[in-house]
Chimera marker file (.cmm) of the C-alpha trace (Angstrom):
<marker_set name="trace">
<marker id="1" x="17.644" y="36.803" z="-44.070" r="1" g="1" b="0" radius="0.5"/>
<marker id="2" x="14.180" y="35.122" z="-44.366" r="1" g="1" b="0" radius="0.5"/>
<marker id="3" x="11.601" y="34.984" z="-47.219" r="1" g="1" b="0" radius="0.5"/>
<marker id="4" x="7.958" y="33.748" z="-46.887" r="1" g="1" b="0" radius="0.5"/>
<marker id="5" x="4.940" y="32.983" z="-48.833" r="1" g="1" b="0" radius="0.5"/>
<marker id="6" x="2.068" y="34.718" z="-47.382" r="1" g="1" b="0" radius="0.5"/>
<marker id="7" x="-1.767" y="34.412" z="-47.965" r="1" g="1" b="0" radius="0.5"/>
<marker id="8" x="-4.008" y="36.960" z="-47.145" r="1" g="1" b="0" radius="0.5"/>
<marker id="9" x="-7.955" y="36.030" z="-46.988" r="1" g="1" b="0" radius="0.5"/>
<marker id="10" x="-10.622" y="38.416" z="-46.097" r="1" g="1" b="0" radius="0.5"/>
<marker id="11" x="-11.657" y="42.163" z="-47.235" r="1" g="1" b="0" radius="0.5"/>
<marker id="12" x="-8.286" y="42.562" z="-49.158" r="1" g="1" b="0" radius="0.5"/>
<marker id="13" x="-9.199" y="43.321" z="-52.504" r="1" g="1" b="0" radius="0.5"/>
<marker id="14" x="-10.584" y="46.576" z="-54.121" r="1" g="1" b="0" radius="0.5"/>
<marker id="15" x="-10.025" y="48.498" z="-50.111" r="1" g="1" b="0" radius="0.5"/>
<marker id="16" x="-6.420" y="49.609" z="-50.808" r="1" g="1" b="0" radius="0.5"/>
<marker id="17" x="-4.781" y="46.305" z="-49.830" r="1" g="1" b="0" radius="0.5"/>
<marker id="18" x="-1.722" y="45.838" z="-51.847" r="1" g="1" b="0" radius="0.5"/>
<marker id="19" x="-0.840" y="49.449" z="-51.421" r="1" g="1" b="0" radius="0.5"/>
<marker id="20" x="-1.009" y="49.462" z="-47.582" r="1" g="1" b="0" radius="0.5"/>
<marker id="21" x="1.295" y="46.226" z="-47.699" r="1" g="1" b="0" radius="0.5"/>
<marker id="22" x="3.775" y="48.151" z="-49.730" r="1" g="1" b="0" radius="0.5"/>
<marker id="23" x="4.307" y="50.916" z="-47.872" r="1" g="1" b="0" radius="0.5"/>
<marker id="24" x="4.167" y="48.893" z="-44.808" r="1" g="1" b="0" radius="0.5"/>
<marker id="25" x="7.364" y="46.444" z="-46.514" r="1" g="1" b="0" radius="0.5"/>
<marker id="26" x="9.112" y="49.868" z="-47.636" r="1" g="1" b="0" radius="0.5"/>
<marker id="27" x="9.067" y="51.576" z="-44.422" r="1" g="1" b="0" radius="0.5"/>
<marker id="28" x="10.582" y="48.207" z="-43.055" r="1" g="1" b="0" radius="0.5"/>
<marker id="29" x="13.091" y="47.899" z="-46.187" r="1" g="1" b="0" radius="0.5"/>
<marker id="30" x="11.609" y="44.668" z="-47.040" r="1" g="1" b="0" radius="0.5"/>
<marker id="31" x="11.659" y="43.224" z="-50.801" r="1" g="1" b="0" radius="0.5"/>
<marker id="32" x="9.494" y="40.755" z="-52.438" r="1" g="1" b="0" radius="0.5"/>
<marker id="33" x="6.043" y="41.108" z="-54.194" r="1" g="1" b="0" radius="0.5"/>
<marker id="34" x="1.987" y="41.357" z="-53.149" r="1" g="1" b="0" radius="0.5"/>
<marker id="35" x="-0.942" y="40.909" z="-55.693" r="1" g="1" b="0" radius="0.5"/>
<marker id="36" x="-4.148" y="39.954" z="-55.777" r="1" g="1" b="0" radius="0.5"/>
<marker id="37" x="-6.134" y="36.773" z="-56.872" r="1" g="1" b="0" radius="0.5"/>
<marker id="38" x="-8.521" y="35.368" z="-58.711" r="1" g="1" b="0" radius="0.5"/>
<marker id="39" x="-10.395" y="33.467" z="-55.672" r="1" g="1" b="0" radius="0.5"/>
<marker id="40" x="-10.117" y="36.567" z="-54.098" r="1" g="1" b="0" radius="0.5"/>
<marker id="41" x="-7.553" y="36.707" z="-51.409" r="1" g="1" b="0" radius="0.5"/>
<marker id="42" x="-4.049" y="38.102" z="-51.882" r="1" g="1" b="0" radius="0.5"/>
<marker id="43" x="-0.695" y="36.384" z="-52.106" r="1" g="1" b="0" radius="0.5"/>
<marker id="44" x="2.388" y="38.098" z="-50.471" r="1" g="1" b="0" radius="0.5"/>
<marker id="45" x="6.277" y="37.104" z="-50.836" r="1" g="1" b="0" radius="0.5"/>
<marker id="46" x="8.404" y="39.367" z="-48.376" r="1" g="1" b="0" radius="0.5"/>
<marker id="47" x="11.898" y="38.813" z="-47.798" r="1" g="1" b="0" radius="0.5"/>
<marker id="48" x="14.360" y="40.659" z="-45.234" r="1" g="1" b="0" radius="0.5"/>
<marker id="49" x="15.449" y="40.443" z="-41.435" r="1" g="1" b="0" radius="0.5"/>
<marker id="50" x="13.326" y="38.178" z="-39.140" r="1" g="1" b="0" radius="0.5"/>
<marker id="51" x="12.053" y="40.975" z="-36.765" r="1" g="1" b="0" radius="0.5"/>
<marker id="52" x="11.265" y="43.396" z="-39.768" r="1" g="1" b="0" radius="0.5"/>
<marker id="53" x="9.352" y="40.613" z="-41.717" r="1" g="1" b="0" radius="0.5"/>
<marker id="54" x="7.077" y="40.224" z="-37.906" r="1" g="1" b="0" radius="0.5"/>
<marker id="55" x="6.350" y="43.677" z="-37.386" r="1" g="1" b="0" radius="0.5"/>
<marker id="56" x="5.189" y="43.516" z="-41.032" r="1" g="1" b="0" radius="0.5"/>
<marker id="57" x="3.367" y="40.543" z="-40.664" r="1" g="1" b="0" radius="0.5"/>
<marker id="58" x="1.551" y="42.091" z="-37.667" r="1" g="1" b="0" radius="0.5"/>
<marker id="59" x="0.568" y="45.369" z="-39.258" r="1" g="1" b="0" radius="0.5"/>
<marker id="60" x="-0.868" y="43.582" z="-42.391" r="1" g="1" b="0" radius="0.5"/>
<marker id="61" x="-2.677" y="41.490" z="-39.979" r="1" g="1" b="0" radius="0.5"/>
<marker id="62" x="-4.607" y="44.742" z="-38.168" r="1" g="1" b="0" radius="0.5"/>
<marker id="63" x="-5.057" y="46.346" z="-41.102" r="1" g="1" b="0" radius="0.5"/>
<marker id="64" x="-5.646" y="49.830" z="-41.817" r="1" g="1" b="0" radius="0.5"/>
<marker id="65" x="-8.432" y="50.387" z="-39.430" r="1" g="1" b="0" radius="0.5"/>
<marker id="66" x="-10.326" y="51.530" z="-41.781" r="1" g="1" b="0" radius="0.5"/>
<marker id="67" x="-11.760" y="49.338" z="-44.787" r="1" g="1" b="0" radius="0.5"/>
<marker id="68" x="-9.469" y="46.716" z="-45.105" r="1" g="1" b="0" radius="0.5"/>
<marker id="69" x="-10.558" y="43.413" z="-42.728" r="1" g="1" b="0" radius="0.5"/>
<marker id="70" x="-7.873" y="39.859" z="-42.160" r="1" g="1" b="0" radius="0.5"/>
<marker id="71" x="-9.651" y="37.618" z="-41.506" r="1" g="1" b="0" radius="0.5"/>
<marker id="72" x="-6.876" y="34.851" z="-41.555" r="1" g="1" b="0" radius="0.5"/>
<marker id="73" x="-3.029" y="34.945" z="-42.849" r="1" g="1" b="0" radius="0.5"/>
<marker id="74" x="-1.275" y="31.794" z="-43.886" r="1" g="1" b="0" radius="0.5"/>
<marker id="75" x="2.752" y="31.820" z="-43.478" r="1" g="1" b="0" radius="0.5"/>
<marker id="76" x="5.039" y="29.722" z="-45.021" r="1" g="1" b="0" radius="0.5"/>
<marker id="77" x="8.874" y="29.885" z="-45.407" r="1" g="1" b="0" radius="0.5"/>
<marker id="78" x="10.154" y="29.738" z="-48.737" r="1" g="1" b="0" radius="0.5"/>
<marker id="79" x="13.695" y="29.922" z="-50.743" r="1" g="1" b="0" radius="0.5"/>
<marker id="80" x="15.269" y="33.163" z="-50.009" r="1" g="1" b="0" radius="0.5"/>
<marker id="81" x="15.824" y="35.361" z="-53.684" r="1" g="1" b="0" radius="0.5"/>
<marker id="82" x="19.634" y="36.685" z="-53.081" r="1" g="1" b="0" radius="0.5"/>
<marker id="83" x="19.477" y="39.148" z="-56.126" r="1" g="1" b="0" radius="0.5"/>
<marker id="84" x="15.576" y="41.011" z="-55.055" r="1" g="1" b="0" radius="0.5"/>
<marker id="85" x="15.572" y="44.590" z="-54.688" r="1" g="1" b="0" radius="0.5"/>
<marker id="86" x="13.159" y="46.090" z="-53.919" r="1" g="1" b="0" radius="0.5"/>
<marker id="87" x="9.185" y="44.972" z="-53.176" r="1" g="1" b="0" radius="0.5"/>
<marker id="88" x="6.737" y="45.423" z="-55.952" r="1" g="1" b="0" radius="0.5"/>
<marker id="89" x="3.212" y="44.908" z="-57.221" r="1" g="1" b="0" radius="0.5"/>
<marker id="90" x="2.471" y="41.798" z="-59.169" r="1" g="1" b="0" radius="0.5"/>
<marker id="91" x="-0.038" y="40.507" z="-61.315" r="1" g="1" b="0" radius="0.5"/>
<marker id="92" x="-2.138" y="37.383" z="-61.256" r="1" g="1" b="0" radius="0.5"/>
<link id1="1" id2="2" r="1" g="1" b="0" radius="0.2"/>
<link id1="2" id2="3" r="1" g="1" b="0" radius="0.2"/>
<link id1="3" id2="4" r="1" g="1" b="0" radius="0.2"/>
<link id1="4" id2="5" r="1" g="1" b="0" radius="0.2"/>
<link id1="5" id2="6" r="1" g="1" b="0" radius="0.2"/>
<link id1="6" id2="7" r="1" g="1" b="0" radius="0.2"/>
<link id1="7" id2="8" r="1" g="1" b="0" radius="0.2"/>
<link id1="8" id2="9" r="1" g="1" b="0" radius="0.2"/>
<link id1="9" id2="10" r="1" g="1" b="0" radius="0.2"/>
<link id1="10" id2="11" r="1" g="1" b="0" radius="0.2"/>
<link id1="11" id2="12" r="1" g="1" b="0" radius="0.2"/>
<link id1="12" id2="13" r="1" g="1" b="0" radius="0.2"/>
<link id1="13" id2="14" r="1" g="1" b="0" radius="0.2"/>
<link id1="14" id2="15" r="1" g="1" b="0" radius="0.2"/>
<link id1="15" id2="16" r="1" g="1" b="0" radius="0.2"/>
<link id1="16" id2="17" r="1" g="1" b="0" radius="0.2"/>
<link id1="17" id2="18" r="1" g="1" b="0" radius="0.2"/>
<link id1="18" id2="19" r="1" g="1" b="0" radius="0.2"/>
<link id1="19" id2="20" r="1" g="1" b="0" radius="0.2"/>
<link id1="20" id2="21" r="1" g="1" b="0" radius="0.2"/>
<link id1="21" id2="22" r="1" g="1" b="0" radius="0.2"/>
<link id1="22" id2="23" r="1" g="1" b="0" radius="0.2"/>
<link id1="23" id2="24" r="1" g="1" b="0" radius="0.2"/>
<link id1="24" id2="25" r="1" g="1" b="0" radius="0.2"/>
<link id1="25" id2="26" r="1" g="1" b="0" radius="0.2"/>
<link id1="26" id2="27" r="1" g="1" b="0" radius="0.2"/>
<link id1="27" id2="28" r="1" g="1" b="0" radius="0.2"/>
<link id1="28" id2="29" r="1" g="1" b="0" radius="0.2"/>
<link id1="29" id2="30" r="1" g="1" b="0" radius="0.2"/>
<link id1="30" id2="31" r="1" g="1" b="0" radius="0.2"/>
<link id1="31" id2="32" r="1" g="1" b="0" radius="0.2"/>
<link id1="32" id2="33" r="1" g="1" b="0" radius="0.2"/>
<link id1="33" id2="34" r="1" g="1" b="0" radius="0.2"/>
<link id1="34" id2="35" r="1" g="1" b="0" radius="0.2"/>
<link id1="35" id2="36" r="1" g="1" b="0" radius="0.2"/>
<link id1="36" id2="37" r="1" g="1" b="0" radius="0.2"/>
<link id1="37" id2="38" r="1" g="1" b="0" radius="0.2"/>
<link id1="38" id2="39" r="1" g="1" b="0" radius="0.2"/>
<link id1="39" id2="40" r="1" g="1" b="0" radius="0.2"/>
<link id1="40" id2="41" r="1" g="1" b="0" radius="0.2"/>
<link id1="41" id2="42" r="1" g="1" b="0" radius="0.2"/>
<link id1="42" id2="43" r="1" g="1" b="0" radius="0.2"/>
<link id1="43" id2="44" r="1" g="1" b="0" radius="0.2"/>
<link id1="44" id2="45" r="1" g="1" b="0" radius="0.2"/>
<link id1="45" id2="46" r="1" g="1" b="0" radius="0.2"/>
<link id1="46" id2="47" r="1" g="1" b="0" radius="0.2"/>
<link id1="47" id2="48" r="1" g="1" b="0" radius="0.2"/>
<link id1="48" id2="49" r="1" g="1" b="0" radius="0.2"/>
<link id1="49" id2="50" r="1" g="1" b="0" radius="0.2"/>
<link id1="50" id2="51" r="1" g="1" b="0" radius="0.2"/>
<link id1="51" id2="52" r="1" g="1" b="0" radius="0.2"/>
<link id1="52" id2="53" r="1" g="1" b="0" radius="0.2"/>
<link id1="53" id2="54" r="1" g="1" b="0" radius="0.2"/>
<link id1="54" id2="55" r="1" g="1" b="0" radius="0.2"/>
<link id1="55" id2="56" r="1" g="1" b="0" radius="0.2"/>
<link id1="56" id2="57" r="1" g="1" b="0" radius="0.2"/>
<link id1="57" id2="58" r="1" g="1" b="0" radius="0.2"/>
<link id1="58" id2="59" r="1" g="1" b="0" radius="0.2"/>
<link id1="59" id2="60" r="1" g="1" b="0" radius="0.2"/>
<link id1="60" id2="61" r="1" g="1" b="0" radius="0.2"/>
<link id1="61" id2="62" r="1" g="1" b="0" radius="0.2"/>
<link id1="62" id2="63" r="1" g="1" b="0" radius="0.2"/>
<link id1="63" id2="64" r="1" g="1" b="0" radius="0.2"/>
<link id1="64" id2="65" r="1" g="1" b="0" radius="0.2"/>
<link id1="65" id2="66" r="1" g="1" b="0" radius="0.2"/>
<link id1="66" id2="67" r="1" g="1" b="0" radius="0.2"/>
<link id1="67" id2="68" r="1" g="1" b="0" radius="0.2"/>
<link id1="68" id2="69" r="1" g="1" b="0" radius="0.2"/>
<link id1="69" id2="70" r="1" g="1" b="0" radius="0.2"/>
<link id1="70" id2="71" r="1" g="1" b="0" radius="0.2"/>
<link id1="71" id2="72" r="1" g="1" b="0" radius="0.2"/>
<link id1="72" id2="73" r="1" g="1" b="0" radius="0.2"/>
<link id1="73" id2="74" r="1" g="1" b="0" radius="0.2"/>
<link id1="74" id2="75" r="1" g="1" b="0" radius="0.2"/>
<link id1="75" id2="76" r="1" g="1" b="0" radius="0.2"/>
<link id1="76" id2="77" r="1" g="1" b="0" radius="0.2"/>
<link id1="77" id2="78" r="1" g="1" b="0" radius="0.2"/>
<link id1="78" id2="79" r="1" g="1" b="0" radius="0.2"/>
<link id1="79" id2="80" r="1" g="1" b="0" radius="0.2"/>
<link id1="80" id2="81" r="1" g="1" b="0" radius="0.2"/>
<link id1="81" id2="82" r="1" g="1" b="0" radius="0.2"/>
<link id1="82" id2="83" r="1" g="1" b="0" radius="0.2"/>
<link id1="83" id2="84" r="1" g="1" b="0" radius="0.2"/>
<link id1="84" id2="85" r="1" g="1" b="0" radius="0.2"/>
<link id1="85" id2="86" r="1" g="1" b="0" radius="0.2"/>
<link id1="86" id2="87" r="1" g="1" b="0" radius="0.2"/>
<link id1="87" id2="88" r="1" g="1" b="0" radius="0.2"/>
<link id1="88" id2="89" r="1" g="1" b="0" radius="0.2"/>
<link id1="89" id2="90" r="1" g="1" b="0" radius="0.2"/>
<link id1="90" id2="91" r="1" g="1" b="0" radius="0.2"/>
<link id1="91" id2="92" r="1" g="1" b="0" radius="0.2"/>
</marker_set>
């Protein structure tokens, strides 16, 4: 089990962002949180099994094809939340 702290810069807010990273943790049965903020980028905490958490990282990094653009992701390991169920919006 693995948790990071992710940062999300680029066109990522008001394009459908934080819902495409949900669904993408849920599909993977991923917990942890994604919301936007004020300097305009988006912070992400997803916690789960190693592979799961990369194939997440590497479909939030391409996007939906669409209107959503990455332009660069920032990882970092963090404390692991033993109790977290589920993955969820949060507010800034």
């Amino acid at each position: 089990m693995k948790r990071y702290h992710v940062i999300v810069e680029g066109q990522v807010q008001g394009v459908g962002f934080r819902g495409f990273v949900m669904l993408q943790a849920q599909r993977r049965r991923l917990t942890g949180t994604v919301k936007n903020m004020s300097n305009g980028m988006v912070e992400i905490f997803v916690q789960g099994e190693e592979k799961q958490i990369d194939d997440f990282l590497a479909a939030v990094a391409k996007g939906d094809g669409r209107f959503i653009r990455v332009d660069d992701i920032t990882v970092k390991q963090t404390e692991v939340i033993p109790d977290e169920k589920k993955f969820t919006y949060g507010w800034y």
